[in-house]
DRENDO-1510 file (C-alpha; in Angstrom, 1 decimal, always signed):
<recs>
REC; n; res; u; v; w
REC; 1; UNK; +28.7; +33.8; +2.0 .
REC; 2; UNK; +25.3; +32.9; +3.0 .
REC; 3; UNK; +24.3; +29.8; +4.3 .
REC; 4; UNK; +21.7; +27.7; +2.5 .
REC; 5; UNK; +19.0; +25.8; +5.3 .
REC; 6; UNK; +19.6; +22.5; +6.0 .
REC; 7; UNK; +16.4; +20.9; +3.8 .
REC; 8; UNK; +18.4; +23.0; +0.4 .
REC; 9; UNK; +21.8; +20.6; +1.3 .
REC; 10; UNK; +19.3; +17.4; +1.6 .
REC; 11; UNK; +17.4; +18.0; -1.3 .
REC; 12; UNK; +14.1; +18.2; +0.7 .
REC; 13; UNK; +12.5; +21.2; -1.4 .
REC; 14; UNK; +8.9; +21.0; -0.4 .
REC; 15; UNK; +7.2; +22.2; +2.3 .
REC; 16; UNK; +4.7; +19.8; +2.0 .
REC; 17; UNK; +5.4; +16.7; +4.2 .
REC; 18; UNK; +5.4; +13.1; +5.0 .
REC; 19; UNK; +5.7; +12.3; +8.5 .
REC; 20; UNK; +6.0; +8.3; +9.0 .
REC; 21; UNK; +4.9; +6.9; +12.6 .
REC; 22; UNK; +6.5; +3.3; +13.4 .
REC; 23; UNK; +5.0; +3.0; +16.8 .
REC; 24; UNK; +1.9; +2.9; +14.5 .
REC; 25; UNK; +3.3; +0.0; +12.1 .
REC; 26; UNK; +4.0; -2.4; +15.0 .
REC; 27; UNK; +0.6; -1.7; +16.3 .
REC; 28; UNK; -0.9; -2.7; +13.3 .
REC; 29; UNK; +1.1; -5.8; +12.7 .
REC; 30; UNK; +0.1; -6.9; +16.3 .
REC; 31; UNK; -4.0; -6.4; +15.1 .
REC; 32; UNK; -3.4; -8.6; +12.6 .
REC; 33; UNK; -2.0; -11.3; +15.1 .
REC; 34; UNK; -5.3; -10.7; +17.0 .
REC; 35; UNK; -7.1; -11.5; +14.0 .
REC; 36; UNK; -5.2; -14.1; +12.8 .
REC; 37; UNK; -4.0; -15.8; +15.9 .
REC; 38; UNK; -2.6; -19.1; +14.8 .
REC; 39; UNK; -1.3; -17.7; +11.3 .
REC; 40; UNK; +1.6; -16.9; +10.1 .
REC; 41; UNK; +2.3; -13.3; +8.6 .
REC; 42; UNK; +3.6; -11.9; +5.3 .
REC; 43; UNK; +3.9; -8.9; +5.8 .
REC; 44; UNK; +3.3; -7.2; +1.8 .
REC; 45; UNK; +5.8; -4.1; +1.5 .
REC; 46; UNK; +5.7; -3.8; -2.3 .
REC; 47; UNK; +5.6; -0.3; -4.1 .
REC; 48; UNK; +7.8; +1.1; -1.3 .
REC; 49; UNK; +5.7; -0.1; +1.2 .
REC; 50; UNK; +2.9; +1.5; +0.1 .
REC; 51; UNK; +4.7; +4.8; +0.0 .
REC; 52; UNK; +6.5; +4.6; +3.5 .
REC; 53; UNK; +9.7; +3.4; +3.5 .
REC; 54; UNK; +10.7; +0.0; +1.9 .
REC; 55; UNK; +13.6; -0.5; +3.9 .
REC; 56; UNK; +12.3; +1.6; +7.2 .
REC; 57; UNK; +9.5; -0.7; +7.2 .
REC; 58; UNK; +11.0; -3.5; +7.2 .
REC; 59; UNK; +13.3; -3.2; +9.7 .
REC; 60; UNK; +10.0; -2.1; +11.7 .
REC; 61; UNK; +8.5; -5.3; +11.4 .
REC; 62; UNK; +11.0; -7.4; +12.3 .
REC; 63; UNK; +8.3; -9.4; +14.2 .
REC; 64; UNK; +6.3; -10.5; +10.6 .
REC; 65; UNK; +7.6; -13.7; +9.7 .
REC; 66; UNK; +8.0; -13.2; +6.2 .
REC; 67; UNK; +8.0; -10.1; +3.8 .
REC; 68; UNK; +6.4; -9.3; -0.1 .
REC; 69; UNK; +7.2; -7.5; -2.7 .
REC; 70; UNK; +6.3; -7.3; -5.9 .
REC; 71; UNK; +8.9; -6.4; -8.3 .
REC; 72; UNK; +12.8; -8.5; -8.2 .
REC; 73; UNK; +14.9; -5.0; -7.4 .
REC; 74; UNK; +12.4; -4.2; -4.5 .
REC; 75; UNK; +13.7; -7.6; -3.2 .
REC; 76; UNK; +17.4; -6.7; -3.8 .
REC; 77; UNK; +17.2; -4.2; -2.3 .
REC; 78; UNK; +16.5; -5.5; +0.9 .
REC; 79; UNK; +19.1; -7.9; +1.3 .
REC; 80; UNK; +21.0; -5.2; -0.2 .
REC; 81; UNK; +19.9; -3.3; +3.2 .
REC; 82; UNK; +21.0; -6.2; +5.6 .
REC; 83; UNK; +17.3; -7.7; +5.4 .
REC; 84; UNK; +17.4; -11.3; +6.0 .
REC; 85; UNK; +13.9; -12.5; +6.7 .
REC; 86; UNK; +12.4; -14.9; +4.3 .
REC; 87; UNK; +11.2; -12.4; +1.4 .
REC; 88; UNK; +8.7; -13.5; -1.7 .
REC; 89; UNK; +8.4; -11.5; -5.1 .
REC; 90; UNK; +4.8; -11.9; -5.9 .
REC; 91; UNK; +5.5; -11.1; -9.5 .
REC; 92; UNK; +8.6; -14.3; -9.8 .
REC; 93; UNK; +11.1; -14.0; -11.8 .
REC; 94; UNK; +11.3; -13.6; -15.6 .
REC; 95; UNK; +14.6; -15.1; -17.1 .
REC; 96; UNK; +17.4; -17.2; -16.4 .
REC; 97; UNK; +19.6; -15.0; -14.9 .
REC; 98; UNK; +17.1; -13.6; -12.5 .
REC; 99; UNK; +16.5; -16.9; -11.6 .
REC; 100; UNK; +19.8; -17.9; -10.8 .
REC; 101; UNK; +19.8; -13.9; -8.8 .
REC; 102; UNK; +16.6; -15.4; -6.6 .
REC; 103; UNK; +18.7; -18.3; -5.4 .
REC; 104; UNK; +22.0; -16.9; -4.9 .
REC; 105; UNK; +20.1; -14.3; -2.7 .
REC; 106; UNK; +17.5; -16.8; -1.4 .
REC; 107; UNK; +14.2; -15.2; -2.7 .
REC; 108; UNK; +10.9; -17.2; -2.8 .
REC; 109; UNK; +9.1; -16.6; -5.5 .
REC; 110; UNK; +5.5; -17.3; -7.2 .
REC; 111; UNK; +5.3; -19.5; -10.0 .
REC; 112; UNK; +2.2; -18.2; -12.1 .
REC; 113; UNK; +2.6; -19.3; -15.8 .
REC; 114; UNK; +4.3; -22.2; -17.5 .
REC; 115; UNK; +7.4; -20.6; -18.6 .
REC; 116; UNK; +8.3; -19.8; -14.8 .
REC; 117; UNK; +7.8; -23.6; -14.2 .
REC; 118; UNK; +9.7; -24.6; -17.2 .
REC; 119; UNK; +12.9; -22.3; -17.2 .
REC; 120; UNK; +12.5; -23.4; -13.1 .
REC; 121; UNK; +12.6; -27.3; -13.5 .
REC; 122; UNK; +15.6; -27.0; -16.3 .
REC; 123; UNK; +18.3; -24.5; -15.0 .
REC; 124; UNK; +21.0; -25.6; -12.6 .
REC; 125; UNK; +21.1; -23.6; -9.4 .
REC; 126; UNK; +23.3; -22.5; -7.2 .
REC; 127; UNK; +20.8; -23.6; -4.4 .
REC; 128; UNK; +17.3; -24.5; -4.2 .
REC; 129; UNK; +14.7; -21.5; -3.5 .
REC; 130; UNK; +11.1; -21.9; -1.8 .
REC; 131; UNK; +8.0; -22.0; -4.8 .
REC; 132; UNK; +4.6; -20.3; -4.1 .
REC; 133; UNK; +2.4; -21.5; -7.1 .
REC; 134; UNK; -0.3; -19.3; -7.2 .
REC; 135; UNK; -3.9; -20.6; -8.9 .
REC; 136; UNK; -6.4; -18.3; -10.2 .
REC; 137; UNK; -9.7; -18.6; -8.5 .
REC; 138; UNK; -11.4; -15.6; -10.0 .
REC; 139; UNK; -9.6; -12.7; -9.9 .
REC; 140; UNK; -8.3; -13.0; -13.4 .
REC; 141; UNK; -4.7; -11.5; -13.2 .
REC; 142; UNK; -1.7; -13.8; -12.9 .
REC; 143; UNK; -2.2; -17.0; -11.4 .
REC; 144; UNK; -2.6; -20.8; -13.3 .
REC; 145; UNK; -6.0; -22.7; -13.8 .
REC; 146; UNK; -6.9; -24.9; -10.9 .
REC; 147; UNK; -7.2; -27.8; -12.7 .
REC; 148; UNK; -2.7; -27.2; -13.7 .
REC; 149; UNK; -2.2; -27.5; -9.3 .
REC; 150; UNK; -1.8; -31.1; -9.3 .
REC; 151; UNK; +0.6; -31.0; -12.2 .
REC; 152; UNK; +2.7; -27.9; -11.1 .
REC; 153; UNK; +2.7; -28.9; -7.5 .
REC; 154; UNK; +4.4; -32.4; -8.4 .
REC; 155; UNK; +6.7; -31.0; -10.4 .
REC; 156; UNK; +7.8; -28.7; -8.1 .
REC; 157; UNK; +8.3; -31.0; -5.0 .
REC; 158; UNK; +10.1; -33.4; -7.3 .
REC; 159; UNK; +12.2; -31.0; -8.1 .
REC; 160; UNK; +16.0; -30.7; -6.7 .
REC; 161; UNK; +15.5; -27.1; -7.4 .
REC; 162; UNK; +12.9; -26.2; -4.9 .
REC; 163; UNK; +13.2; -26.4; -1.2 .
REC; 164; UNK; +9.6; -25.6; -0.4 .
REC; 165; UNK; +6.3; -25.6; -2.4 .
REC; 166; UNK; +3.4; -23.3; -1.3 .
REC; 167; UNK; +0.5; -22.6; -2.6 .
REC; 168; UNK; -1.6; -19.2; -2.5 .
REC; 169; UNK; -4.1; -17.2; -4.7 .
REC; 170; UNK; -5.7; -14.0; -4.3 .
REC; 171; UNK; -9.2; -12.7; -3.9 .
REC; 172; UNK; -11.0; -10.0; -6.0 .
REC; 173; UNK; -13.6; -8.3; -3.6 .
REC; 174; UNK; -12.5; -8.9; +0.1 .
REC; 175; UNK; -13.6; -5.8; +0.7 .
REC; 176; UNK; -17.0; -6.6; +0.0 .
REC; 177; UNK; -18.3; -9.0; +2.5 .
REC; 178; UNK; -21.6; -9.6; +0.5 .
REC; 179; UNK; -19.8; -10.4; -2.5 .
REC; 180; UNK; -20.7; -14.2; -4.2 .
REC; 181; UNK; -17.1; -14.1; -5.5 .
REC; 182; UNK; -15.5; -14.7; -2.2 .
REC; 183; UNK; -17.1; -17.7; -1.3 .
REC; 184; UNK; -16.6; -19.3; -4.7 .
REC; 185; UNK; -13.0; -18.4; -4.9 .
REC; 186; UNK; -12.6; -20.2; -1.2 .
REC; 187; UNK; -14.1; -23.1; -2.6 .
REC; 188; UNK; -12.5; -23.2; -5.5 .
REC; 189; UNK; -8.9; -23.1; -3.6 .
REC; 190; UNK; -10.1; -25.6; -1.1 .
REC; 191; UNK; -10.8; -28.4; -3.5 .
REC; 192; UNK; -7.7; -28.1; -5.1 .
REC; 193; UNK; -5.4; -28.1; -2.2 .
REC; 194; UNK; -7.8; -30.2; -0.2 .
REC; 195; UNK; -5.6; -33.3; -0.9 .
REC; 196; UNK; -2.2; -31.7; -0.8 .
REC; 197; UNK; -0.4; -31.3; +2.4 .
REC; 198; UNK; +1.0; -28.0; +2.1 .
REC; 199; UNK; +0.7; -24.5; +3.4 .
REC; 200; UNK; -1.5; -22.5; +1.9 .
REC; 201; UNK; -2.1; -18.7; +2.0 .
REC; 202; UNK; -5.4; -16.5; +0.6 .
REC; 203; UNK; -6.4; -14.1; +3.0 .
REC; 204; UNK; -5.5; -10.3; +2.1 .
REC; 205; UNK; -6.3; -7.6; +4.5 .
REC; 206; UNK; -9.5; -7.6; +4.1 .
REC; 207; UNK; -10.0; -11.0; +4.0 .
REC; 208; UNK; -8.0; -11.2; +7.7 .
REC; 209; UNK; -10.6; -9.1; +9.5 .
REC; 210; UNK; -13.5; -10.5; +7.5 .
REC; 211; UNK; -13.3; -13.7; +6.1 .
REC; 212; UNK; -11.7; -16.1; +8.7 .
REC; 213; UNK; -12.0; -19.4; +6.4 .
REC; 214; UNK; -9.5; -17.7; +4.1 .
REC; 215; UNK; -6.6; -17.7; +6.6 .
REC; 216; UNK; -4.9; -21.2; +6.2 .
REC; 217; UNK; -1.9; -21.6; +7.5 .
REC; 218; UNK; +0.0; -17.9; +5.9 .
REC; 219; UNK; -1.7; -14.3; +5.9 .
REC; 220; UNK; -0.9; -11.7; +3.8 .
REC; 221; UNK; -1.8; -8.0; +5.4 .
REC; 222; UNK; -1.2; -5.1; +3.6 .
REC; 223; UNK; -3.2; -1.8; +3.7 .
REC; 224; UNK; -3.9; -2.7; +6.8 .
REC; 225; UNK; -0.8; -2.6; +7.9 .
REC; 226; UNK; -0.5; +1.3; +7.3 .
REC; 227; UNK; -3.6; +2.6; +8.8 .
REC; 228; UNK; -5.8; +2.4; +6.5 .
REC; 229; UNK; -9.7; +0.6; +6.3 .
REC; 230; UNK; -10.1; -1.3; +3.0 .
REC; 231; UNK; -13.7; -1.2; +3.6 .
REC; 232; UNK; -16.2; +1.4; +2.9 .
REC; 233; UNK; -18.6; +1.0; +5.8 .
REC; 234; UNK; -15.6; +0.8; +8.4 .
REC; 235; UNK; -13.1; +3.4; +9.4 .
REC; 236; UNK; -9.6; +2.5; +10.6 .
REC; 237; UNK; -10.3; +3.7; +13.6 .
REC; 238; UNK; -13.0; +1.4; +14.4 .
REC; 239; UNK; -11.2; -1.8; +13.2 .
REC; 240; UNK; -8.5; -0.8; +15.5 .
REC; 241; UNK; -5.9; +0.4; +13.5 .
REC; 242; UNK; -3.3; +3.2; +13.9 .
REC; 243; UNK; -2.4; +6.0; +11.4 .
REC; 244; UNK; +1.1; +5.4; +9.8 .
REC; 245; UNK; +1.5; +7.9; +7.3 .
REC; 246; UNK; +1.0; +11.5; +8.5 .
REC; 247; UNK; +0.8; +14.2; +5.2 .
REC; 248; UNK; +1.2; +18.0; +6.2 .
REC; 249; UNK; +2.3; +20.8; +5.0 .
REC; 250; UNK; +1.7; +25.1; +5.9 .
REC; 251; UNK; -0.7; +27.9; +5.2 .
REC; 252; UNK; +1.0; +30.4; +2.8 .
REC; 253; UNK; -1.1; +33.2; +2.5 .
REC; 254; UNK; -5.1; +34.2; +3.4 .
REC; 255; UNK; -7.3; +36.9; +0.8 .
REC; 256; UNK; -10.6; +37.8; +0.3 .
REC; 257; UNK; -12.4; +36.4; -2.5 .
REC; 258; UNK; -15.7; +38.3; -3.9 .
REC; 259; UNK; -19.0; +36.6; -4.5 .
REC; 260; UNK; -18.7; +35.9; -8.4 .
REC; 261; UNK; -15.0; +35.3; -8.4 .
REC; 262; UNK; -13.8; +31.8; -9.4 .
REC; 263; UNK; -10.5; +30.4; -7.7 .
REC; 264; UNK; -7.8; +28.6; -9.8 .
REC; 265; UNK; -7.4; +26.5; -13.2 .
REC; 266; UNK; -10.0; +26.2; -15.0 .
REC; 267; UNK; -12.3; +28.2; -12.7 .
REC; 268; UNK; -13.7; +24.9; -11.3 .
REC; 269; UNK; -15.5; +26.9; -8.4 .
REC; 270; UNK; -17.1; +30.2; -8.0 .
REC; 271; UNK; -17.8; +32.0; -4.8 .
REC; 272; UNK; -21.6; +32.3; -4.1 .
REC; 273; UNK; -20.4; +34.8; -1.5 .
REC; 274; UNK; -18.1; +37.0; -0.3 .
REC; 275; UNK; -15.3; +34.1; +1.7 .
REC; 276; UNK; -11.7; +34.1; +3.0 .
REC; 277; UNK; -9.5; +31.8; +1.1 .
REC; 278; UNK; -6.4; +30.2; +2.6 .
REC; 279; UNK; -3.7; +28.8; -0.4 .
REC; 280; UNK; -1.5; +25.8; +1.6 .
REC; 281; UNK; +1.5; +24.9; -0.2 .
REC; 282; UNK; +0.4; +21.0; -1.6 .
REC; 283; UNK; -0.4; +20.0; -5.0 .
REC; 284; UNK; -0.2; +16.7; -7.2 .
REC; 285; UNK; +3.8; +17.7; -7.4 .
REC; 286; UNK; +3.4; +16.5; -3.7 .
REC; 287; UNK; +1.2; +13.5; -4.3 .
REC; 288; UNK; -1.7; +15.5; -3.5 .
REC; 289; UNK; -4.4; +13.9; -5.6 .
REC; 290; UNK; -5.0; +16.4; -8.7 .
REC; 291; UNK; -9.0; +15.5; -8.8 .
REC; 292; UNK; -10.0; +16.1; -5.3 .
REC; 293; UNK; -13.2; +17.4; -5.7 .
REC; 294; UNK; -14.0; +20.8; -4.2 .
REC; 295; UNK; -15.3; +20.0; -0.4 .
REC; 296; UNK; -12.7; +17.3; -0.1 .
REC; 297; UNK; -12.1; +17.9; +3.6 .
REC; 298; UNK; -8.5; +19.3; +4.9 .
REC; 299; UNK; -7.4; +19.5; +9.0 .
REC; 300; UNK; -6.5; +23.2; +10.1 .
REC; 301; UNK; -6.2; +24.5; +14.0 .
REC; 302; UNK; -8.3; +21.8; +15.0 .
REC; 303; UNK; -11.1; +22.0; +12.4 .
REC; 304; UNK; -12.1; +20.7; +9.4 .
REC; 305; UNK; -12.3; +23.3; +6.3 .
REC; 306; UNK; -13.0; +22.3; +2.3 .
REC; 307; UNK; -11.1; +22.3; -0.5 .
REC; 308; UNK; -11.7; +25.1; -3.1 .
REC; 309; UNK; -10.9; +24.9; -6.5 .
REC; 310; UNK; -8.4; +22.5; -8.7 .
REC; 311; UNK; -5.4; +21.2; -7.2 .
REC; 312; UNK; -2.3; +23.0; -8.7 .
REC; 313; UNK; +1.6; +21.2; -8.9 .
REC; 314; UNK; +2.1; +23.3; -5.7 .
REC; 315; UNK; -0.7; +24.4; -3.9 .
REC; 316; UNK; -4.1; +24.3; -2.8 .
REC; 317; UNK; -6.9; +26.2; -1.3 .
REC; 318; UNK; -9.4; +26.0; +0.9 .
REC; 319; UNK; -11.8; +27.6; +2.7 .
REC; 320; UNK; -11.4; +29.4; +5.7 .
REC; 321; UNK; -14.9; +31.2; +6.6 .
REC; 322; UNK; -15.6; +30.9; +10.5 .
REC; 323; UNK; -11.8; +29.7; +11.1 .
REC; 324; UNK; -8.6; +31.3; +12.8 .
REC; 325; UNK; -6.3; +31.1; +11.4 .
REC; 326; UNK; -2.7; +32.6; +10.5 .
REC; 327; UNK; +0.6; +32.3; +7.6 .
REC; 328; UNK; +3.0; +29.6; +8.8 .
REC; 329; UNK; +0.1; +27.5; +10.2 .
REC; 330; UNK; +0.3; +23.9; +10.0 .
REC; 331; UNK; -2.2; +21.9; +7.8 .
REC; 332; UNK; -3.2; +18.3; +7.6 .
REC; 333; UNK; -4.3; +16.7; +3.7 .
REC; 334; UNK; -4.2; +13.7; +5.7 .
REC; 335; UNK; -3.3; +11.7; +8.8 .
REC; 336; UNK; -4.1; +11.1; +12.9 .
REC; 337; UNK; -6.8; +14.2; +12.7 .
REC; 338; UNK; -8.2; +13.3; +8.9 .
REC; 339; UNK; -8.2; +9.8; +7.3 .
REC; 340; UNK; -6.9; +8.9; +4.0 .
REC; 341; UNK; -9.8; +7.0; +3.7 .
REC; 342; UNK; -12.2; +9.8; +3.7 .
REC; 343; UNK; -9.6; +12.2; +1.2 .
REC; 344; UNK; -9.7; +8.9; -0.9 .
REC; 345; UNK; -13.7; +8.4; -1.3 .
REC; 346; UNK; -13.7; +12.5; -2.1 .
REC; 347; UNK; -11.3; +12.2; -4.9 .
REC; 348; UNK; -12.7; +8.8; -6.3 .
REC; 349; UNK; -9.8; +6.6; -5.8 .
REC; 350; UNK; -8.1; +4.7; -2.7 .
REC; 351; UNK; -6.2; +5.0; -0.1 .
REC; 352; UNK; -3.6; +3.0; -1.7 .
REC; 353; UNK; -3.2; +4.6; -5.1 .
REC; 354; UNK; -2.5; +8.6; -2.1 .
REC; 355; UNK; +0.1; +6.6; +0.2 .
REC; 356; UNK; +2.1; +5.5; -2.7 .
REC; 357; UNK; +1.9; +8.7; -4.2 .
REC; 358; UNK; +2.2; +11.1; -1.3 .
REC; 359; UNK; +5.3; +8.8; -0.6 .
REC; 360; UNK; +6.9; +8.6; -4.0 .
REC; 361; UNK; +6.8; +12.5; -4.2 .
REC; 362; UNK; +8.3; +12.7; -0.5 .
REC; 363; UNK; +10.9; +10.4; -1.3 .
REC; 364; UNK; +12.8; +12.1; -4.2 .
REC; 365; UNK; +12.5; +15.7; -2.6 .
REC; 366; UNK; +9.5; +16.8; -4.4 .
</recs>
């Protein structure tokens, strides 16, 4: 009988790759203590930590004084895991019985709509849980008006159901510095909760590194915490930050193309002349994005070569005029050598939207 390779018994079927660096991740978190000095930090791990491990990465950051997630399993889960660190679900709870889950387990969660705040003032729990009441400045998605704060915030405090009350919102355009928004969302949350004495958290990752009024007493990093700029006039590299997530895979074969000859679905580029093609085996069933435009840079033997052609469920090509290079080699979509910043911009998305993808796809074997 013939044995089957290791990666066919774990289910890892792809030869595209996610490498995660947590040397990286602790970096990061400690540039965020050196932009926020006197803060403390909430460190947001939602969608599977953006693609890299929800449990991994929290046990890596073990020094962030709090964690985030979004959704109530992502929260189970960790304690599940043996997580015991304070842990808020931005999105709160939707029901009775998950209420009753959040304080059994002791989850903090946001209160963002009057039903949370009513089903949370009349049930009878086991113990009282920590309330974030989050007010809409401007961004427009969940959140309460900020003339409800004085109302929900009494409530709340008066309430033998809550331990804590905090109170945070969330900014639309951080990552434009220029943008009117952000000032008149700061102002906005700072006469409401100018006559409150409670902690208060706005500040986002871009809003960390750029907007230093917004950091109150509780900061909330989270791209940043994985490598990644959230601004487009400043690489990762520049602010300081270390690449978390590294996404490789090999180079399968190598032909000749003819000037006039188109390369892959829907013939989406033609060869103005004669050019060796290299076909690395990556595509959207990876969490490669599908509508990287042709040029979209990719990392081989040191050098930089372009993308060719649509992105296939497993496999890509790219261009390998002027390069040497050879089957079995290995190839970088992105990571140390190329950011995901720059793959991002070329396929008109963010970096987010490929972590969490890339991620996803490496996390269920492809």
């Amino acid at each position: 009988m013939i044995e089957p390779p290791a990666s066919a018994k774990t289910g890892h079927w792809r030869r595209a790759r996610v490498k995660i660096n947590l040397s990286a991740l602790s970096h990061n978190l400690c540039k965020v203590r050196e932009f926020a000095p006197e803060c403390q930090i909430m460190a947001v791990i939602k969608a599977n930590a953006y693609g890299h491990g929800l449990l991994t990465v929290a046990q890596q950051l073990s020094d962030a004084d709090m964690l985030a997630v979004a959704m109530p399993e992502e929260a189970y889960a960790l304690r599940a895991g043996g997580c015991s660190k304070p842990i808020l679900v931005l999105h709160g709870f939707c029901d009775a019985m998950e209420l009753e889950h959040f304080s059994k387990l002791q989850l903090s969660t946001v209160v963002h709509q009057y039903r949370q705040l009513d089903l949370l003032l009349k049930q009878k729990l086991s113990s009282a849980l920590d309330v974030w009441i989050k007010v809409d400045t401007g961004m427009h998605r969940l959140g309460i008006s900020p003339d409800e704060l004085d109302s929900y915030f009494g409530q709340c405090r008066n309430s033998k159901n809550v331990r804590n009350v905090f109170v945070m919102s969330h900014f639309a355009n951080a990552d434009d510095s220029a943008n009117s928004l952000n000032n008149n969302q700061l102002v906005s949350f700072i006469n409401v909760t100018n006559d409150i004495d409670v902690d208060c958290s706005m500040a986002n990752s871009a809003a960390i590194m750029r907007l230093p009024k917004s950091h109150f007493e509780i900061v909330r990093p989270g791209i940043m915490l994985y490598g990644s700029s959230p601004f487009a006039d400043v690489s990762a590299v520049d602010l300081g930050l270390q690449v978390v997530m590294q996404f490789e895979s090999i180079l399968i074969d190598i032909k000749k193309v003819k000037a006039g000859e188109s390369i892959g679905y829907g013939s989406t580029y033609t060869a103005d002349k004669d050019i060796t093609m290299g076909v690395v085996a990556a595509g959207y069933g990876d969490g490669y994005p599908r509508h990287a435009r042709n040029g979209t840079p990719v990392w081989l033997n040191n050098q930089r070569c372009a993308l060719l052609g649509r992105i296939s469920m497993d496999s890509l090509c790219i261009d390998l005029n002027d390069l040497d290079a050879s089957i079995g080699d290995r190839v970088v979509l992105w990571g140390k050598e190329l950011s995901v910043d720059e793959v991002a911009q070329f396929s008109d998305t963010i970096a987010y939207e490929l972590l969490c993808n890339a991620g996803a796809a490496a996390s269920t074997g492809g």
